[in-house]
N, C-alpha and C positions, 0 to 999 in steps of 0.2 A: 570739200574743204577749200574749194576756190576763195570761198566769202573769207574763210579767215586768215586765210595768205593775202588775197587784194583787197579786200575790205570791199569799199563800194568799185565795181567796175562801172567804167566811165565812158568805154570804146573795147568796142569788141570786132578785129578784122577774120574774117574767116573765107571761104574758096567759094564761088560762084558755081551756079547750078552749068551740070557737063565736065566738071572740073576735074580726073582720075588723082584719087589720093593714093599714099601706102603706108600700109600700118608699122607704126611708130616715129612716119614724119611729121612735123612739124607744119599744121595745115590752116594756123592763125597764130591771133593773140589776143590776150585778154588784158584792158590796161585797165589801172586805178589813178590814183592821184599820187598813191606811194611807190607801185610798183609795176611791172610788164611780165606775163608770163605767158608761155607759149600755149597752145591749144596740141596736142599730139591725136594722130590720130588710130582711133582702135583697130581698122579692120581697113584691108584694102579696095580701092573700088571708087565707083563713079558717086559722085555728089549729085542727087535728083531733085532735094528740095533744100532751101534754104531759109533761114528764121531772119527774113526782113526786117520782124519786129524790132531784131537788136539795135539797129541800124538807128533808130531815135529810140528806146528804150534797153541800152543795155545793163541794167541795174537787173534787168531780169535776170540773167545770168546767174544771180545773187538771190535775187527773191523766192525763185521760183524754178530750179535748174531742172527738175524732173517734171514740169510741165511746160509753163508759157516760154521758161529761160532755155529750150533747148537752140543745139546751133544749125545741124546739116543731119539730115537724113544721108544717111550712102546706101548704096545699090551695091552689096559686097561680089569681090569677083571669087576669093580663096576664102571663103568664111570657113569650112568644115575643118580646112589646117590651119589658119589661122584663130578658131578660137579657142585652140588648145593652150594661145600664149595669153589669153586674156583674164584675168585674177574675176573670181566670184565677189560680190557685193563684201564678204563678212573676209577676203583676202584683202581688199582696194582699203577699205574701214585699218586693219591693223595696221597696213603701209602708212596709211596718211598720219596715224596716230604716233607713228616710229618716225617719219619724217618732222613732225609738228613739235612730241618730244624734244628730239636735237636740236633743236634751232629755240627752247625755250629754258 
């Protein structure tokens, strides 16, 4: 639901490859013309690849988020305990619909 919180994103900063994240800090941002929102991150561990693409094309982010718009691969350190906090596709879907709801 990024596209329909930002609309078009316009600049996307996110953590350079080597970079150790942890999950549910704040490891970018995703900006529009209307709005900034932060990028959080799922799972904790080292960032190995990153999506240069964004860097001049981040509309992908918007167009295409589960392929060309993805942001950073990580290389998880706690994935087995950490993906017990992580919400299934049809959990993340209700949330965003509950969040999108109140704000409309």
């Amino acid at each position: 639901m990024l596209n329909k919180k930002l609309h078009e994103v316009v600049f996307v900063d996110f953590p350079s490859k080597g970079v150790n994240v942890k999950q549910g800090d704040s490891m970018g941002t995703a900006e529009s013309v209307k709005a900034v929102s932060e990028i959080f991150c799922p799972v904790s561990g080292q960032v190995v690849e990153r999506n240069n693409e964004l860097i001049l094309s981040p509309e992908l982010v918007n167009q295409d988020p589960y392929g060309k718009g993805w942001i950073v691969l990580i290389k998880p350190k706690n994935f087995e305990s950490e993906r017990k906090k992580l919400m299934t596709p049809k959990e993340y879907v209700e949330y965003i619909e509950k969040i999108f709801h109140k704000e409309h």
